[in-house]
C-alpha positions as a Markdown table, in Angstrom:
| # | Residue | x | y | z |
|---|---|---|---|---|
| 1 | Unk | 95.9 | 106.2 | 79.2 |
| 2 | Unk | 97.6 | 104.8 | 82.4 |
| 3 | Unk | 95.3 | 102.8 | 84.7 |
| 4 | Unk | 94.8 | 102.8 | 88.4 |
| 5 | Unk | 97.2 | 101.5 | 90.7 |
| 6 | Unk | 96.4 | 98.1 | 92.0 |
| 7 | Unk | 95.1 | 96.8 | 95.6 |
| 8 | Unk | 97.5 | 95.1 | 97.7 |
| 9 | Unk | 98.0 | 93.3 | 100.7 |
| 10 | Unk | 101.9 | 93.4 | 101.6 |
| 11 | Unk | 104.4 | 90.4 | 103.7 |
| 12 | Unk | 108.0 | 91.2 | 105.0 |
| 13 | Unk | 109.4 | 87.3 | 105.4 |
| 14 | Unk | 111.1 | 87.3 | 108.6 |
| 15 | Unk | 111.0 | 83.9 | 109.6 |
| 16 | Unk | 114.3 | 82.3 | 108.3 |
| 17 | Unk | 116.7 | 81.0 | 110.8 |
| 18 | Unk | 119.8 | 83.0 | 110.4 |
| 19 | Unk | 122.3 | 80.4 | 110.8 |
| 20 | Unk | 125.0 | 82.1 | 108.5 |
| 21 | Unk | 123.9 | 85.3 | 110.8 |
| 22 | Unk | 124.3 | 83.7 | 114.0 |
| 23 | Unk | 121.4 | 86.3 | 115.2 |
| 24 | Unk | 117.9 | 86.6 | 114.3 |
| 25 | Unk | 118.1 | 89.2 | 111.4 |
| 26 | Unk | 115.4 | 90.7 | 111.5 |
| 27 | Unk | 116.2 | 92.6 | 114.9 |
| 28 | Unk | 119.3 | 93.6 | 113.6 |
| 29 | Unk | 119.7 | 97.4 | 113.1 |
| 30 | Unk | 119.1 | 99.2 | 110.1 |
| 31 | Unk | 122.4 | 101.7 | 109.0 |
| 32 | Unk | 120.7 | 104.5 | 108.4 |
| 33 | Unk | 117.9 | 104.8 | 111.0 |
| 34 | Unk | 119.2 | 102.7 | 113.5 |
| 35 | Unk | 115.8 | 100.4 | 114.4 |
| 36 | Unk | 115.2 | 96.9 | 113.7 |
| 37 | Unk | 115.6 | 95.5 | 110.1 |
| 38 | Unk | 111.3 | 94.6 | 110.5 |
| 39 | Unk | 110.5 | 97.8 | 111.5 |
| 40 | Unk | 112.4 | 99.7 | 108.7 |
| 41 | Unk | 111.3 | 97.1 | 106.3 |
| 42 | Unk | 107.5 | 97.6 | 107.6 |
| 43 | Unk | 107.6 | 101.3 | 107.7 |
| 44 | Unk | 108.7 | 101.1 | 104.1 |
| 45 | Unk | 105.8 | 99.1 | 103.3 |
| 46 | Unk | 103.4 | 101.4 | 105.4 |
| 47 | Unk | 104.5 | 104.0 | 102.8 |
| 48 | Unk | 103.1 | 102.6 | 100.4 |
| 49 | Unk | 99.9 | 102.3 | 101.9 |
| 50 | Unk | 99.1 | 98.5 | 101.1 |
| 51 | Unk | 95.0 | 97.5 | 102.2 |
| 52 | Unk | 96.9 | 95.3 | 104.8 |
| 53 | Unk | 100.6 | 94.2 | 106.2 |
| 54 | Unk | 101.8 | 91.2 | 107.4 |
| 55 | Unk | 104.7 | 89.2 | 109.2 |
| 56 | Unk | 105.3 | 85.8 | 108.3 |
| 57 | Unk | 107.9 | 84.2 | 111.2 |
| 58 | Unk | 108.6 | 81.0 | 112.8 |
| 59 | Unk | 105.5 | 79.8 | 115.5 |
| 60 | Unk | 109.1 | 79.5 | 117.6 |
| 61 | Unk | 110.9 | 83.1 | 116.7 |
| 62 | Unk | 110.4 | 86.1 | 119.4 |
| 63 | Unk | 110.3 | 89.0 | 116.7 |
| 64 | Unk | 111.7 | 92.5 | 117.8 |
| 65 | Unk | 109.5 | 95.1 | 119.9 |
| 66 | Unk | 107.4 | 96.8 | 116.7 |
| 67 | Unk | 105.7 | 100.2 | 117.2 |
| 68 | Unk | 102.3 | 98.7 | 115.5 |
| 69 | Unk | 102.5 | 94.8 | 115.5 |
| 70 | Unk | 100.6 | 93.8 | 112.1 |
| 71 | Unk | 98.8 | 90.2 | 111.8 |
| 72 | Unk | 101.2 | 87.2 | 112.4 |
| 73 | Unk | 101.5 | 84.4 | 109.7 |
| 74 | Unk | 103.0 | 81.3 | 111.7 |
| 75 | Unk | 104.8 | 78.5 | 110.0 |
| 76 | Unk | 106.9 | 76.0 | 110.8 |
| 77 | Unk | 109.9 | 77.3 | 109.1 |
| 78 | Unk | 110.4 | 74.1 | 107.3 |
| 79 | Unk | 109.1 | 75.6 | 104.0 |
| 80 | Unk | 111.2 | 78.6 | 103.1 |
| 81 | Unk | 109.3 | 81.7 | 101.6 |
| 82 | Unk | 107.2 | 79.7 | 99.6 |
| 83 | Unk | 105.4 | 78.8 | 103.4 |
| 84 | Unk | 105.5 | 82.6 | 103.9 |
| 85 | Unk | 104.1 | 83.2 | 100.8 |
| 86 | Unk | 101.1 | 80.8 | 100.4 |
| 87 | Unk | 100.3 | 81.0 | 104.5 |
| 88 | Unk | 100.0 | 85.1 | 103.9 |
| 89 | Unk | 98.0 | 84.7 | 101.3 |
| 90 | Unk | 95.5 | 82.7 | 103.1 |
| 91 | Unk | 94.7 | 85.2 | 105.0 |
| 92 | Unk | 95.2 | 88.7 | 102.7 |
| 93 | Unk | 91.9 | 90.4 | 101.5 |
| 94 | Unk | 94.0 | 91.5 | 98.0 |
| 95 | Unk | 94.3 | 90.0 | 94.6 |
| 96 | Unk | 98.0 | 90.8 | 95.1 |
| 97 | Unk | 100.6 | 90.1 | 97.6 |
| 98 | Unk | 104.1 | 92.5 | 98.1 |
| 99 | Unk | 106.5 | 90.0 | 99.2 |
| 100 | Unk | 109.7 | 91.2 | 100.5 |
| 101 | Unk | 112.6 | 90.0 | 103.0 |
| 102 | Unk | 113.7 | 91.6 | 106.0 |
| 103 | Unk | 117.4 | 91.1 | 105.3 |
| 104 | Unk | 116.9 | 93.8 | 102.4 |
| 105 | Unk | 118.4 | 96.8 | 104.1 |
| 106 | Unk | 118.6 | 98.9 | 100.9 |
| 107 | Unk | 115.4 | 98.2 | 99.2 |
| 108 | Unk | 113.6 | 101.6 | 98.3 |
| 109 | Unk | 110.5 | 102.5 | 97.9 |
| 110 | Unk | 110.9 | 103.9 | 94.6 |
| 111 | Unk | 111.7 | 99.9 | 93.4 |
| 112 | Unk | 108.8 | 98.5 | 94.7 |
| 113 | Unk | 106.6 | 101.0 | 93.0 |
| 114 | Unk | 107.9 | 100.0 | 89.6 |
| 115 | Unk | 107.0 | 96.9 | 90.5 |
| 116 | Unk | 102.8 | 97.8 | 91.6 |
| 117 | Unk | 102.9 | 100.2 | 88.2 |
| 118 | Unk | 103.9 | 96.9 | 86.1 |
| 119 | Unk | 101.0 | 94.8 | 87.5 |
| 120 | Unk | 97.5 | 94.4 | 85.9 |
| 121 | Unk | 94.6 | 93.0 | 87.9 |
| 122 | Unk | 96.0 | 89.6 | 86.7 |
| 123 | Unk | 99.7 | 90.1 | 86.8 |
| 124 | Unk | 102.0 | 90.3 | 88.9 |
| 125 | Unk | 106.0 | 91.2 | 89.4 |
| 126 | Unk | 108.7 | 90.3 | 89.7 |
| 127 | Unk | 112.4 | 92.5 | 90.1 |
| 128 | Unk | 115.1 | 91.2 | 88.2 |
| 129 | Unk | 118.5 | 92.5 | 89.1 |
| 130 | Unk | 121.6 | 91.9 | 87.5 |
| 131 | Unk | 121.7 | 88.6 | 89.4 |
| 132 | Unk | 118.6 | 87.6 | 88.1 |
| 133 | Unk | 115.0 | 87.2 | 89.5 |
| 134 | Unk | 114.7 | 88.1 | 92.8 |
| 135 | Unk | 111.9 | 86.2 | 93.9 |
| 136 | Unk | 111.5 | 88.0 | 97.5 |
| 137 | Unk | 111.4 | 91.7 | 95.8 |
| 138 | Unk | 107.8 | 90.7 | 93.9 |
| 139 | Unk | 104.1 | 91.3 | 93.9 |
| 140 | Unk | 102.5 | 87.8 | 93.9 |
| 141 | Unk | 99.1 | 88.2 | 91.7 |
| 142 | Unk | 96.2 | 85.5 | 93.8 |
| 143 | Unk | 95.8 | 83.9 | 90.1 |
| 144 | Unk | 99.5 | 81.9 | 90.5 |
| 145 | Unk | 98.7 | 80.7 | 94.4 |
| 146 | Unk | 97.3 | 76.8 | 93.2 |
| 147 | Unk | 100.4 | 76.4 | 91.4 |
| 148 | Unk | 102.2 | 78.0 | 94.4 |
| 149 | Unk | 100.2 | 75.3 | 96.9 |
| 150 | Unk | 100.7 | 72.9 | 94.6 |
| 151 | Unk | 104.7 | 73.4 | 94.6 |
| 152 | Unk | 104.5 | 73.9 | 98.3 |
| 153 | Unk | 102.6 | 70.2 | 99.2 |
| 154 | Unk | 105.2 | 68.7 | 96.4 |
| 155 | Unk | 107.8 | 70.7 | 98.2 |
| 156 | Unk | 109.4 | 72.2 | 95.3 |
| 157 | Unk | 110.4 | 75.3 | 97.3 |
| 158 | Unk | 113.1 | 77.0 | 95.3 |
| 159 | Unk | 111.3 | 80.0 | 93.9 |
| 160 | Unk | 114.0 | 81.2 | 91.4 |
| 161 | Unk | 112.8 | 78.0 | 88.8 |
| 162 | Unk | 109.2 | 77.7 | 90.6 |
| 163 | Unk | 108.3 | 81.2 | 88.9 |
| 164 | Unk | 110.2 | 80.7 | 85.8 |
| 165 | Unk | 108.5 | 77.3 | 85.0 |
| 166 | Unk | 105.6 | 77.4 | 82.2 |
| 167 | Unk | 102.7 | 77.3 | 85.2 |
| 168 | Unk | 104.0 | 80.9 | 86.7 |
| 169 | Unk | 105.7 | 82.7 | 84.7 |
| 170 | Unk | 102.9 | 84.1 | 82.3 |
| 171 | Unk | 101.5 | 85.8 | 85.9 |
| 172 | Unk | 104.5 | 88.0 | 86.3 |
| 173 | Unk | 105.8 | 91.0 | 84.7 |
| 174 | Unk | 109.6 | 91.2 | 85.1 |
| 175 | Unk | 110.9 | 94.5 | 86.0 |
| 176 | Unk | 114.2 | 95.4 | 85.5 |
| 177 | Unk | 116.3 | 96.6 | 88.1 |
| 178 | Unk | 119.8 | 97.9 | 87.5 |
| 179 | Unk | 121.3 | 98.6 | 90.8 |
| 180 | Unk | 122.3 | 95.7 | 92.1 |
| 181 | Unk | 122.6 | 97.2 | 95.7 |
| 182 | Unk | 118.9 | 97.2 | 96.0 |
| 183 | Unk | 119.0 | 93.5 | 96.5 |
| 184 | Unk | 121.9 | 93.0 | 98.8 |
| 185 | Unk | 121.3 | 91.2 | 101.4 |
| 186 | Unk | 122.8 | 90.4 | 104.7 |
| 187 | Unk | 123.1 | 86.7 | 105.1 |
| 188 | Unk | 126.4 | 86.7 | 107.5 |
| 189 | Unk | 128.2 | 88.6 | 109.7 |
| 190 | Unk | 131.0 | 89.8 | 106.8 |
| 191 | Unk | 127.5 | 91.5 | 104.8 |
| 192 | Unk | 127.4 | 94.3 | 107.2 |
């Protein structure tokens, strides 16, 4: 007997600074459709109907023209995705939070609902690609965000150890994902 699908709220992380870039990423253009990395990666969220989307960005960062704006998460962009991560959930209605980058040009929808079908209403996520986790392809269950703020105030940012470490990583399903070019990312100018 297979159960319901869960709830979510849903984040696309834009608010990196692109230094390897030399351009804010997320208004660079998609291949195939040809519109901003955030709108792509929002329209791909939009499909699968989360209860509400966000974009978490630099208080500093002019984000491309978008065809529906959703809610703004501010930070300061000192704190990496973990910021993202725990300022979005403040404000989602969901016990579970998509998280997913804007430099992600080939992530697929079909991916991501792997990763809501492996959830529970106490478990979470996370892809793991021939890489390894991939921290920022991951459905974030609310149950894991005190050890989240905790890491954040300690300022242990670095995700990849964060949700393998005994606190976290009984919150997360992994889900294997074989194609690596999923999860390639564009970091510099060479990526595209």
């Amino acid at each position: 007997m297979s159960t319901a699908p869960i709830d979510f709220s849903a984040v696309v992380l834009a608010g990196g600074h692109s230094r390897r870039m030399g351009t804010d990423k997320a208004a660079l253009r998609h291949p195939r459709d040809g519109q901003s990395l955030l709108q792509h990666q929002l329209g791909l969220l939009a499909s699968l109907e989360p209860v509400e989307c966000f974009v978490s960005a630099r208080h500093d960062q002019t984000l491309p023209t978008l065809t529906a704006p959703p809610p703004r998460i501010d930070d300061d962009g000192t704190a990496g995705p973990l910021g993202g991560i725990v300022g979005t959930f403040a404000q989602a209605t969901t016990a579970h939070l998509l998280v997913i980058a804007v430099d992600l040009p080939f992530l697929d929808a079909a991916t991501l609902q792997r990763l809501r079908g492996a959830c529970t209403a106490t478990t979470g996520a996370i892809a793991r690609s021939p890489h390894g986790i991939e921290p920022l392809v991951a459905i974030y269950p609310r149950i894991a965000i005190d050890p989240l703020r905790h890491a954040l105030h300690a300022q242990q940012l670095g995700l990849q150890r964060l949700l393998q470490a005994p606190a976290l990583a009984p919150h997360f399903h992994l889900v294997e994902c074989a194609d690596a070019t999923v999860f390639r990312n564009w970091n510099a100018p060479d990526d595209l």
